[in-house]
KOLVEXKOL-486433 format. One line per field, with one value per residue (C-alpha): residue number from 1; residue in one letter; chain; x negated, y negated, z. Coordinates in steps of 0.02 Angstrom, whole numbers, plus 50000, padded with zeros to 5 digits. Layout:
<nodes>
nr: [NUM / ...]
rest: [A / ...]
kette: [A / ...]
px: [X / ...]
py: [Y / ...]
pz: [Z / ...]
</nodes>
This chain:
<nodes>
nr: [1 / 2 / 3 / 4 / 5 / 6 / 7 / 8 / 9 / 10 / 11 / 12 / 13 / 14 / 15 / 16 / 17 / 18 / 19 / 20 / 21 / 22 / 23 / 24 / 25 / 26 / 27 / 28 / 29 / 30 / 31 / 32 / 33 / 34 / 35 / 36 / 37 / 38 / 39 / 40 / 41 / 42 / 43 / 44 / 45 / 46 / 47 / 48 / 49 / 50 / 51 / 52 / 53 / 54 / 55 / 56 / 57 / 58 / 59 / 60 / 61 / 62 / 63 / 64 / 65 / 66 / 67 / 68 / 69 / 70 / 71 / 72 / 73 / 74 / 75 / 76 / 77 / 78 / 79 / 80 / 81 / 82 / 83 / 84 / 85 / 86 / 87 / 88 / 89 / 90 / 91 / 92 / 93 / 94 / 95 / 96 / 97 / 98 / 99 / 100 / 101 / 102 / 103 / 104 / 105 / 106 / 107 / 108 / 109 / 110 / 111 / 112 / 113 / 114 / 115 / 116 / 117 / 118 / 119 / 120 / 121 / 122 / 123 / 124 / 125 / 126 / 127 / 128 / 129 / 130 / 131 / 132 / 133 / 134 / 135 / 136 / 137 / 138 / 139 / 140 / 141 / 142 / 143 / 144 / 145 / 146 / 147 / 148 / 149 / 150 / 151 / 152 / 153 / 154 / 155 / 156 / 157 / 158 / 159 / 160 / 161 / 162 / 163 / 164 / 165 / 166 / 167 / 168 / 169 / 170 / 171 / 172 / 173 / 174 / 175 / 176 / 177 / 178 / 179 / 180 / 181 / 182 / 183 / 184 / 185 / 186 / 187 / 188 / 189 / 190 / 191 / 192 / 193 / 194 / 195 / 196 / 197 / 198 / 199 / 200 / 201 / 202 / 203 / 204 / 205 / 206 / 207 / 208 / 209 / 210 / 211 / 212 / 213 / 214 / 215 / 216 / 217 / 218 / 219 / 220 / 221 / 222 / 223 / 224 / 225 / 226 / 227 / 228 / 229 / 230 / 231 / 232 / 233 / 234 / 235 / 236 / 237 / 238 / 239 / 240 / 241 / 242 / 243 / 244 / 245 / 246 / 247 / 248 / 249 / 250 / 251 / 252 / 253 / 254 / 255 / 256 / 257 / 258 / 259 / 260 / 261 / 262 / 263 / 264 / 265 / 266 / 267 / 268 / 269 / 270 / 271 / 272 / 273 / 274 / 275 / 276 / 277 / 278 / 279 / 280 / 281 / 282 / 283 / 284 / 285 / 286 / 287 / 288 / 289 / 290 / 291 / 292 / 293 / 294 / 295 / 296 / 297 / 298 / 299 / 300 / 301 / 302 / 303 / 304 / 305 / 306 / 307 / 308 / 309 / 310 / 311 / 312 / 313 / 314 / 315 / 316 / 317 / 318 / 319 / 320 / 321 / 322 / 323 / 324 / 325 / 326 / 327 / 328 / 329 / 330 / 331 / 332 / 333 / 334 / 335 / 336 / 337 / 338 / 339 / 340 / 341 / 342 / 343 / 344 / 345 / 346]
rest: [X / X / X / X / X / X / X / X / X / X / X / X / X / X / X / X / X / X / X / X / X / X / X / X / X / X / X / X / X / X / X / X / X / X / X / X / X / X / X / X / X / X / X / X / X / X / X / X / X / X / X / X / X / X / X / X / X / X / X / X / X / X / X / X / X / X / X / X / X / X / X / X / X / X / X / X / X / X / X / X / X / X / X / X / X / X / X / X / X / X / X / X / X / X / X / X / X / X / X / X / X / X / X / X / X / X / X / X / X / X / X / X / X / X / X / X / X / X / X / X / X / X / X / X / X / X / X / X / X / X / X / X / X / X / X / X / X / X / X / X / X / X / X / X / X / X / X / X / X / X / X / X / X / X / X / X / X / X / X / X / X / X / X / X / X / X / X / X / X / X / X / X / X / X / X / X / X / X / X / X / X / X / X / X / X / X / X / X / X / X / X / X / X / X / X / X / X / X / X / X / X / X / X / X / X / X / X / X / X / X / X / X / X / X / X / X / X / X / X / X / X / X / X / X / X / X / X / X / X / X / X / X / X / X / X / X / X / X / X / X / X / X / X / X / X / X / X / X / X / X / X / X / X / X / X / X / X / X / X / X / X / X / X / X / X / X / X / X / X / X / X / X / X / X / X / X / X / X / X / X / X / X / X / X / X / X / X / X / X / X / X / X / X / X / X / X / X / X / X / X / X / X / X / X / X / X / X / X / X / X / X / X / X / X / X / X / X / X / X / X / X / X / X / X / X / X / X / X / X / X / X / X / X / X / X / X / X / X / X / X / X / X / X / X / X / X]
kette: [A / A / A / A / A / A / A / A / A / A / A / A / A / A / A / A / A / A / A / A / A / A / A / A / A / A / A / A / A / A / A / A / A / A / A / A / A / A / A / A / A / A / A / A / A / A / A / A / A / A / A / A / A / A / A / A / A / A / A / A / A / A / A / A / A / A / A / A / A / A / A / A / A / A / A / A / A / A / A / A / A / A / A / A / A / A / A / A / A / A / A / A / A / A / A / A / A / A / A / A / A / A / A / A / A / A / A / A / A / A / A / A / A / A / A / A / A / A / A / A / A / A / A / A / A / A / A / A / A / A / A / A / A / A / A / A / A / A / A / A / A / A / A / A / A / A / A / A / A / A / A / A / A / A / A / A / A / A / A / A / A / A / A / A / A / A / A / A / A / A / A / A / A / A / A / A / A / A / A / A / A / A / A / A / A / A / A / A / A / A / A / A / A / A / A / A / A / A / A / A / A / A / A / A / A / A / A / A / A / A / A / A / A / A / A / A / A / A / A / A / A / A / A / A / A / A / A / A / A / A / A / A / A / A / A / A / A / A / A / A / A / A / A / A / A / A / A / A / A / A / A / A / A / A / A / A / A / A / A / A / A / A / A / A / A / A / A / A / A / A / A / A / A / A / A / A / A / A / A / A / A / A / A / A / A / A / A / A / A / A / A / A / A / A / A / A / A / A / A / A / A / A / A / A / A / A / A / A / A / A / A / A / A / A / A / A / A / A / A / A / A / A / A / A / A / A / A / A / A / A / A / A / A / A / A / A / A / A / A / A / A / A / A / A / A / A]
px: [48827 / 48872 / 48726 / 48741 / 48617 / 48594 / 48462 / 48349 / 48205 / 48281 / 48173 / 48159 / 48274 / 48144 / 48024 / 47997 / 48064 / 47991 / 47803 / 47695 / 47527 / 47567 / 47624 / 47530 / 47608 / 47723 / 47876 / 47833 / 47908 / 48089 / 48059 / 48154 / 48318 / 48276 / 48335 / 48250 / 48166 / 48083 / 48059 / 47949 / 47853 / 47820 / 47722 / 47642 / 47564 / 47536 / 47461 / 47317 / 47307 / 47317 / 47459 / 47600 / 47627 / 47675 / 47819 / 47974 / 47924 / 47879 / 48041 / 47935 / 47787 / 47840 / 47845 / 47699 / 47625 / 47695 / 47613 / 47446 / 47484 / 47459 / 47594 / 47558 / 47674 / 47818 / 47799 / 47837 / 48015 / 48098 / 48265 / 48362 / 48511 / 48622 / 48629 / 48789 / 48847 / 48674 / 48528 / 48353 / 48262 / 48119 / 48110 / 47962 / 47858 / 47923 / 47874 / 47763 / 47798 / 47964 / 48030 / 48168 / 48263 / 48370 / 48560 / 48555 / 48545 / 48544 / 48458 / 48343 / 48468 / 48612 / 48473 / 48461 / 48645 / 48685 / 48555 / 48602 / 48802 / 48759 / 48822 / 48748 / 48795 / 48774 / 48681 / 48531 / 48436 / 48287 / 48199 / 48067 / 47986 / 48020 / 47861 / 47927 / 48104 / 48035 / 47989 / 48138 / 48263 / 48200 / 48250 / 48414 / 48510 / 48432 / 48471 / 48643 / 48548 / 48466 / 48629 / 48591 / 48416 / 48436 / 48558 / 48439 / 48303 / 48351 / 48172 / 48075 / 48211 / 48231 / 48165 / 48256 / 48409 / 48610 / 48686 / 48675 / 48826 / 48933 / 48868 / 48836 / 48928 / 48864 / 48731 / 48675 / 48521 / 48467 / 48433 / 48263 / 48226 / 48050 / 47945 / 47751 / 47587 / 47462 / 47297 / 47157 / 47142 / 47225 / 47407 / 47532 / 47699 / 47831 / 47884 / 48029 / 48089 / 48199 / 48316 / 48446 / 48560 / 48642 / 48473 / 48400 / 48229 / 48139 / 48226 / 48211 / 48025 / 48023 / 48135 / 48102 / 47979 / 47900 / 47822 / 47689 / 47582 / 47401 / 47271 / 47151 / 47050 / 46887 / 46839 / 46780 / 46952 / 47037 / 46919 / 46984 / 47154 / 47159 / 47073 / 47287 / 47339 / 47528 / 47502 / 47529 / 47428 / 47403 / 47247 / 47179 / 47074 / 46884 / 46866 / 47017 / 46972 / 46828 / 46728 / 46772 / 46953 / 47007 / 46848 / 46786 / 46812 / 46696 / 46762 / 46626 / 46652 / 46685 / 46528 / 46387 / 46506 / 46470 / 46295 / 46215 / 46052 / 46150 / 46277 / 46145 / 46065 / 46236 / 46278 / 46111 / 46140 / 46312 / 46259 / 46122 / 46277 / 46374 / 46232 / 46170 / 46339 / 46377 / 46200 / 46270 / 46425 / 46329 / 46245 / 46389 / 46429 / 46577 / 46659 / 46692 / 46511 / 46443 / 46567 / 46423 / 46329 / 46467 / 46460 / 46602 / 46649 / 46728 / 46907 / 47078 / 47263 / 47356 / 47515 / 47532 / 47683 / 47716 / 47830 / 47878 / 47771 / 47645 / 47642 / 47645 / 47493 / 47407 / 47461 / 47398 / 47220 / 47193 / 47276 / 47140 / 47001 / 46874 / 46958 / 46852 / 46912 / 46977 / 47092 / 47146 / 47209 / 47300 / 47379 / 47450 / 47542 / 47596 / 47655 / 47752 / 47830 / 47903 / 47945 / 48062 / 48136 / 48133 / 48117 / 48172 / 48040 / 47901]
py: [49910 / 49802 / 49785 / 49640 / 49613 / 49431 / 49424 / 49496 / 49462 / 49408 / 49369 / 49202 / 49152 / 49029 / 49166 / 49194 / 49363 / 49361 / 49394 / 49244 / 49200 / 49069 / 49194 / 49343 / 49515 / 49404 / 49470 / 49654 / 49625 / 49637 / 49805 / 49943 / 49939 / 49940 / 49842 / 49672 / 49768 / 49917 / 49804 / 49679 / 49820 / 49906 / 49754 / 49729 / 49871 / 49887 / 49733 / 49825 / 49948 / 49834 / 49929 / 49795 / 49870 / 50025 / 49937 / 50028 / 50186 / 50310 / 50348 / 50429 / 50282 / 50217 / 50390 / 50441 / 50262 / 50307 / 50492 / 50399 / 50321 / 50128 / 50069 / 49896 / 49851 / 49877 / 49710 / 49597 / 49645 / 49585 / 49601 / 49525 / 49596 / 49517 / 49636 / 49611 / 49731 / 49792 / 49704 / 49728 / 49707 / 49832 / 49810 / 49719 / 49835 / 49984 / 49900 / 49727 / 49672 / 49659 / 49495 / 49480 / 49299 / 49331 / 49254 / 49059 / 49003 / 49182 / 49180 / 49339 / 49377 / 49372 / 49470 / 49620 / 49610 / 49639 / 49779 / 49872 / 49830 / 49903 / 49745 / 49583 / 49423 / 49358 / 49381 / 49444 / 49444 / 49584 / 49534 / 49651 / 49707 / 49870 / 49967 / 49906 / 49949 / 50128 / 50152 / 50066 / 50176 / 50312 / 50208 / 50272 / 50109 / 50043 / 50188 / 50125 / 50010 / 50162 / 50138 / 49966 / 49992 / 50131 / 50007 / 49872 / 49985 / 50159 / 50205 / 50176 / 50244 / 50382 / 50529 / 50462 / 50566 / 50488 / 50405 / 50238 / 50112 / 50031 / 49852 / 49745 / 49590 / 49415 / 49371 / 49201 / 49170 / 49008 / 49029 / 49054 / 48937 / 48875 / 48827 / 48889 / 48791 / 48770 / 48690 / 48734 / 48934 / 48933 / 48981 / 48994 / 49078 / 49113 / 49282 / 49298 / 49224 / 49277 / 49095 / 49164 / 49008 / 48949 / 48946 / 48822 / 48768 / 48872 / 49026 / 49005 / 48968 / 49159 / 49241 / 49169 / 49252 / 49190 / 49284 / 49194 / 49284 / 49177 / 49222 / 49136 / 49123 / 49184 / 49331 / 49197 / 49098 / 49274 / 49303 / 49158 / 49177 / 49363 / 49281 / 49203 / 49368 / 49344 / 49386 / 49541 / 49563 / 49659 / 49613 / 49666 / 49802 / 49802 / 49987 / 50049 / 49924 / 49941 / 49785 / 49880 / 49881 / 49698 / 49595 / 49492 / 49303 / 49219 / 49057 / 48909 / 48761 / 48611 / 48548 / 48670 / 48652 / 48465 / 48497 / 48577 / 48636 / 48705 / 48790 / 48873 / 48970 / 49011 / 49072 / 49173 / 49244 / 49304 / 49388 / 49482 / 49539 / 49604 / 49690 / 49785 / 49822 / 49919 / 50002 / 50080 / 50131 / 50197 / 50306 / 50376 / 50269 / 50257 / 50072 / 50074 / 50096 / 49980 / 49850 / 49797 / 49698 / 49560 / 49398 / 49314 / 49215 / 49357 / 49324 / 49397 / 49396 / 49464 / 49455 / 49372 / 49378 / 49265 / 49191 / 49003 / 48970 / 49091 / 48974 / 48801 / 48861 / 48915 / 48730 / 48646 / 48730 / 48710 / 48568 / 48430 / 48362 / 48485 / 48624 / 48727 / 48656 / 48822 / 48856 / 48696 / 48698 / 48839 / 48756 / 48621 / 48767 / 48865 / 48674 / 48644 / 48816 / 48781 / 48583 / 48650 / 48775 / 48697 / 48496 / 48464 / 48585 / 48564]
pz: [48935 / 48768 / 48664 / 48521 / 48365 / 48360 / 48244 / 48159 / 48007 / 47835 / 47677 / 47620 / 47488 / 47387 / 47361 / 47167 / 47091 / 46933 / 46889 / 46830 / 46821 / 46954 / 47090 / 47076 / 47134 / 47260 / 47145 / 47182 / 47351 / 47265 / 47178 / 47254 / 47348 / 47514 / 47654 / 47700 / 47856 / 47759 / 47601 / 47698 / 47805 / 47652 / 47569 / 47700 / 47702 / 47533 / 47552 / 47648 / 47518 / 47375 / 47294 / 47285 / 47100 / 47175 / 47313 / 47294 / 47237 / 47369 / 47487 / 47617 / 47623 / 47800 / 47875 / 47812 / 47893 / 48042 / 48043 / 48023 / 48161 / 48057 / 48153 / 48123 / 47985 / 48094 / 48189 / 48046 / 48076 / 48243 / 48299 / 48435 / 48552 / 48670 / 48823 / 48919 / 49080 / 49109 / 49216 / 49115 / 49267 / 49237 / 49051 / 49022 / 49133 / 49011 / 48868 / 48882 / 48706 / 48746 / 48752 / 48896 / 48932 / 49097 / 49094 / 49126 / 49316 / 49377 / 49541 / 49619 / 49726 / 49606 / 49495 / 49636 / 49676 / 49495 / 49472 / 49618 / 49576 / 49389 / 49312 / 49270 / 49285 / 49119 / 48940 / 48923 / 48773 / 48718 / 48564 / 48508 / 48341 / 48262 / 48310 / 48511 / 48469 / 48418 / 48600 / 48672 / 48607 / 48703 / 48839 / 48898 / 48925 / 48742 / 48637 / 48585 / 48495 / 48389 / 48267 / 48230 / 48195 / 48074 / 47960 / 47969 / 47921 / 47872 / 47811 / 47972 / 48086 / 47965 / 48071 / 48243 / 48271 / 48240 / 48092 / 48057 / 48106 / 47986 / 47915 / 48049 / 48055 / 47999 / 48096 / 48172 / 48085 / 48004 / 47839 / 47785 / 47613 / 47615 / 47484 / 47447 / 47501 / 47392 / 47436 / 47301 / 47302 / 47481 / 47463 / 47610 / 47589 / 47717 / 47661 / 47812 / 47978 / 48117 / 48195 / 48295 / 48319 / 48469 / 48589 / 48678 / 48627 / 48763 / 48724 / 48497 / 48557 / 48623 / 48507 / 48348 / 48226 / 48058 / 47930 / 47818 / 47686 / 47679 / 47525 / 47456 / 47627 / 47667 / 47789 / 47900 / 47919 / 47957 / 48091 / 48177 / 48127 / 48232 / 48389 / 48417 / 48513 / 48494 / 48303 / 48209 / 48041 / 47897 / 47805 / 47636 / 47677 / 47633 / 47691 / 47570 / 47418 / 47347 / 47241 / 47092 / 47113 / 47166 / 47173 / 47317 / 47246 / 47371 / 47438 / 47438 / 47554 / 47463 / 47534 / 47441 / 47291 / 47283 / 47306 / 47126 / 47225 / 47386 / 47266 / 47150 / 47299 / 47372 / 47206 / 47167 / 47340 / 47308 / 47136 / 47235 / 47358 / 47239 / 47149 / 47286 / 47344 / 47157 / 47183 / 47350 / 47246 / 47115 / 47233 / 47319 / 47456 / 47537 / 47506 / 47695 / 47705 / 47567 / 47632 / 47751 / 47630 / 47585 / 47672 / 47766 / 47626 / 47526 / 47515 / 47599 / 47611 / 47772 / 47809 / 47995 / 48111 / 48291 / 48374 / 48366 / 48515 / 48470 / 48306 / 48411 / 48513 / 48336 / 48270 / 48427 / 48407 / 48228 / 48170 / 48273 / 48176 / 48285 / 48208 / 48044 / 47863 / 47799 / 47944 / 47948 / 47779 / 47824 / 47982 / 47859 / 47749 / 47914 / 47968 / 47815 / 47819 / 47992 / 47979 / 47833 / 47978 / 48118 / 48083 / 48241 / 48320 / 48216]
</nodes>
């Protein structure tokens, strides 16, 4: 069996690097000199933690993730291998995240006459991110990519046995340069993408993954935002920050804010929120506890992961008219992030 990377998750190029006031901690994502893999799993969880100022510093921060078992952060990195001399018939049944594309016009039969022969009759491609990829390289036929994996990200792969292989060559990736959305506090930034080149539209659809970093929404537009199964998210945490530490910012729909009446009792009932909430502090409470007294307007940033269809389906639901005002601002920055991608696409 040949085994191929193809593609895998890069950074975007157009992201800023330097602090400013305009940005916030975005820039922390450079600190360090990690790969673009372990950089961008890293944030993400730190992210959750809010403890971006501290990216880069801590060698052993994805292990110790992955002894907590907050395997999460590992699917905001994907990576794509062209499978050649070995039928992946089974695959998806021994991991269902995997993504599988059998060779072009390969019929069953040819399908169980190339199993059974050992051999296939064309390419196959297995895309999966890194927390599947841990599992698959258990796999016998998919450990050779093990090698691969550990030079794309030598943090996460760091307690998996075998050296890493030498630089991989130049991939076939589009290049990810996109710039930020901005809509009033809502900001949408596509932090990283995966494009192999070369695919049909069906099969980029499948294989593709972007990365988009969303803040300035309320609890209530995340709650939608997770019902899209194909993502994978890592959200400010409300159990791990407390009030104290970053704040809550509520967000107020545009129309109470126009309204002075409707906005002064939204207001005097947000002050009452956040006093009782420092009383339960005061008295000991855990913030996981006193978390339980803010509303749904308090506000988030996650980072969110799909694939390109898994992103057309999201687009397709929250784009119409019907769709709530919050997410729907954020469908326009997720829409701008991928017409700069994928104009043909999207």
């Amino acid at each position: 069996m040949n085994l191929t990377l193809l593609a895998t998750t890069i950074i975007n190029d157009a992201l800023p690097t330097e602090l400013g006031a305009d940005v916030g901690d975005l820039p922390t994502l450079f600190q360090g000199t990690q790969t673009d893999a372990d950089r961008l799993i890293e944030w993400a969880g730190r992210v959750c933690y809010l403890s971006t100022d501290k990216q880069g510093h801590a060698p052993n921060f994805l292990q110790k993730r992955i002894e907590e078992g907050h395997t999460d952060i590992f699917e905001h990195i994907t990576a794509t291998f062209r499978v050649r001399g070995w039928l992946p018939l089974f695959l998806p049944y021994l991991n269902r995240f995997a993504v599988v594309t059998p060779p072009p016009d390969t019929g069953i039969l040819a399908r169980l006459g190339s199993f059974f022969l050992g051999r296939s009759g064309g390419d196959w491609l297995v895309s999966g991110n890194l927390r599947v990829w841990m599992d698959l390289v258990n796999r016998p036929p998919l450990g050779a990519a093990l090698p691969v994996l550990k030079a794309l990200a030598p943090q996460t792969f760091a307690a998996f046995p075998g050296h890493a292989a030498d630089p991989c060559a130049p991939l076939l990736y589009k290049r990810v340069m996109v710039p930020p959305f901005t809509d009033g506090p809502r900001r949408v930034y596509c932090l990283a993408a995966s494009i192999p080149e070369g695919l049909p539209q069906t099969e980029l659809l499948a294989h593709g993954t972007v990365t988009f970093l969303v803040e300035g929404v309320s609890r209530t537009a995340t709650h939608q935002l997770v019902r899209h199964r194909l993502g994978s998210f890592s959200q400010a945490s409300q159990r791990y920050i407390s009030l104290e530490k970053g704040g809550w910012n509520p967000v107020i729909p545009p129309k109470i804010a126009a309204d002075p009446e409707t906005l002064a009792i939204t207001q005097e009932f947000f002050e009452l929120a956040e006093d009782a909430y420092a009383q339960l502090r005061a008295r000991g409470i855990l913030a996981e506890d006193a978390r339980f007294l803010l509303p749904g307007a308090a506000d988030s940033r996650l980072v969110v992961t799909m694939p390109l269809w898994g992103w057309a389906n999201f687009l397709e639901q929250r784009e119409p008219k019907a769709a709530q005002w919050e997410i729907r601002s954020m469908a326009a920055g997720v829409r701008a992030g991928l017409h700069t991608l994928l104009p043909l696409i999207f």
